[in-house]
C-alpha positions as CSV (number, residue, x, y, z in Angstrom):
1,X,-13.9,53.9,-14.4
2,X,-10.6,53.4,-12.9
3,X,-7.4,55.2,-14.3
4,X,-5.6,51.9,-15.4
5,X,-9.1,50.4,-17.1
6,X,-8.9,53.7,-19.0
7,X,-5.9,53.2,-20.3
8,X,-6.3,50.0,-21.6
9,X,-9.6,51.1,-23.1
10,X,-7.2,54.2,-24.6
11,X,-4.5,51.8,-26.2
12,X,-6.9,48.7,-27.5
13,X,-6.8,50.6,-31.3
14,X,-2.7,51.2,-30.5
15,X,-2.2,47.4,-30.5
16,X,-0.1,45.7,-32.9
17,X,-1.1,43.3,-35.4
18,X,2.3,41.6,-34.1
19,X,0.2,40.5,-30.9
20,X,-2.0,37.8,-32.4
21,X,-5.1,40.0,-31.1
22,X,-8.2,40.0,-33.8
23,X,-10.4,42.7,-34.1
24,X,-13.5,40.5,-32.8
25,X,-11.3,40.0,-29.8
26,X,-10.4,43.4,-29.1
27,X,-14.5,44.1,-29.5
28,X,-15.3,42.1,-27.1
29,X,-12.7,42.8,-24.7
30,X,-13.5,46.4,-25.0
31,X,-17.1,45.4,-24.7
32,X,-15.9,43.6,-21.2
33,X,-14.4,46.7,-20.3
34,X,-17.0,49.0,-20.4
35,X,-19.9,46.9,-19.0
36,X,-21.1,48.8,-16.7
37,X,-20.9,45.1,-13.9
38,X,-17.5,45.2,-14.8
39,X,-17.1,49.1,-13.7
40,X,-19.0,48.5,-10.6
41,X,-16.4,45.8,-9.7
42,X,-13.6,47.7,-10.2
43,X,-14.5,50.7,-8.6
44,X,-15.4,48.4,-5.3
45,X,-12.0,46.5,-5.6
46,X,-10.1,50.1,-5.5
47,X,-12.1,51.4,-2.7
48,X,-11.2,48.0,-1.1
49,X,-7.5,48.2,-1.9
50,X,-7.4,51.6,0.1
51,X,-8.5,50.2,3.7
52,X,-5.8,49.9,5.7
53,X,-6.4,48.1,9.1
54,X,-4.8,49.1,12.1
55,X,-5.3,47.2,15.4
56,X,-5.9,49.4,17.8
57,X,-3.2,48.1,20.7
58,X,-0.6,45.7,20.7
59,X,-0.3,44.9,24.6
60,X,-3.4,42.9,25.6
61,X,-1.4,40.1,27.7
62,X,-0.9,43.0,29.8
63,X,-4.2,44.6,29.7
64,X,-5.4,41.0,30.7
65,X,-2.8,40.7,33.3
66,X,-4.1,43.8,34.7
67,X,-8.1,43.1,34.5
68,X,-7.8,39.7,36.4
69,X,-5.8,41.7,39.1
70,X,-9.0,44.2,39.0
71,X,-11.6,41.3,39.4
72,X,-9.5,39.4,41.8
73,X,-11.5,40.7,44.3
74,X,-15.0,40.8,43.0
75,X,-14.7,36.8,41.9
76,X,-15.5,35.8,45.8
77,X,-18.9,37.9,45.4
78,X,-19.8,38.3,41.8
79,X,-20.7,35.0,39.1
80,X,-19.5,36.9,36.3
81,X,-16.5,37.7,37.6
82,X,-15.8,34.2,38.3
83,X,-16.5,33.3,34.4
84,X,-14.5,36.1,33.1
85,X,-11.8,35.4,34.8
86,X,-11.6,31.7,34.0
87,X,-12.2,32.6,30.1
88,X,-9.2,34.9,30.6
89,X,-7.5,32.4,32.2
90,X,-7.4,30.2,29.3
91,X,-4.9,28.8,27.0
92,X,-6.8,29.0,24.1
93,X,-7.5,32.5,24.8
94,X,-4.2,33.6,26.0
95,X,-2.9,32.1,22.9
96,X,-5.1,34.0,20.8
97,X,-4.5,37.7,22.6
98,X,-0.7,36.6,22.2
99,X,-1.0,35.8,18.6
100,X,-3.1,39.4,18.1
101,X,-0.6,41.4,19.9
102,X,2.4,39.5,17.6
103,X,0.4,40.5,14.3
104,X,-0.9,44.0,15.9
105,X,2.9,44.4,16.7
106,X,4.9,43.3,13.3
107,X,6.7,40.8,15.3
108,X,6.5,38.2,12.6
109,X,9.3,36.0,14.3
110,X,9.1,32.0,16.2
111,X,7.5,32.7,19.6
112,X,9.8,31.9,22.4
113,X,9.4,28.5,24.5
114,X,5.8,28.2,25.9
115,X,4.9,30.5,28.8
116,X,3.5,30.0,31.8
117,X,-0.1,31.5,31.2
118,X,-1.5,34.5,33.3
119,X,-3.1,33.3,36.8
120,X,-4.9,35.0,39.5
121,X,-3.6,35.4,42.7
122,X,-5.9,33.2,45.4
């Protein structure tokens, strides 16, 4: 049971008549309480409340920049080079990588003007 169900289990008798509460309504809360669905829940909802996401990098416009300059190459001679590089290529992608490396960096604030998005050199 979690330490703040506990002590509201622990202070249910402490109440004072001054709060309106009846006794059949104290019952059943404390019947609530300590269902054991109810304990479950809780338990999962703290273990939730403890994972903290991190991303894992904040610069993927660059990591981008720099894979199309890898496959530049390989598009003449390779199909799937060709297709990569036109799904990095983009707006709706770029726009995505730029909006994860915003959140990924903390940098809650108005995006500049529209950029020019990332192109391979032909």
């Amino acid at each position: 049971m979690t330490t703040v169900m506990q002590q509201v289990l622990d202070n249910l008798g402490a109440l004072p008549s001054s709060t309106g509460a009846e006794d059949i309504d104290l019952i059943f809360l404390r019947g609530v309480m300590e269902s054991p669905i109810v304990q479950s829940l809780a338990k999962a909802h703290e273990r939730l409340g403890e994972v903290v996401l991190e991303a894992v990098q904040d610069n993927n416009m660059e990591l981008v920049s720099e894979i199309l300059g890898e496959i530049n190459g390989l598009s003449r001679r390779d199909d799937s080079a060709v297709e990569l590089s036109r799904i990095l290529q983009e707006p709706h992608f770029q726009s995505l990588l730029e909006a994860h490396d915003m959140v990924a960096s903390k940098s809650y604030e108005a995006p500049p003007p529209a950029r020019r998005p990332i192109r391979t050199q032909r």
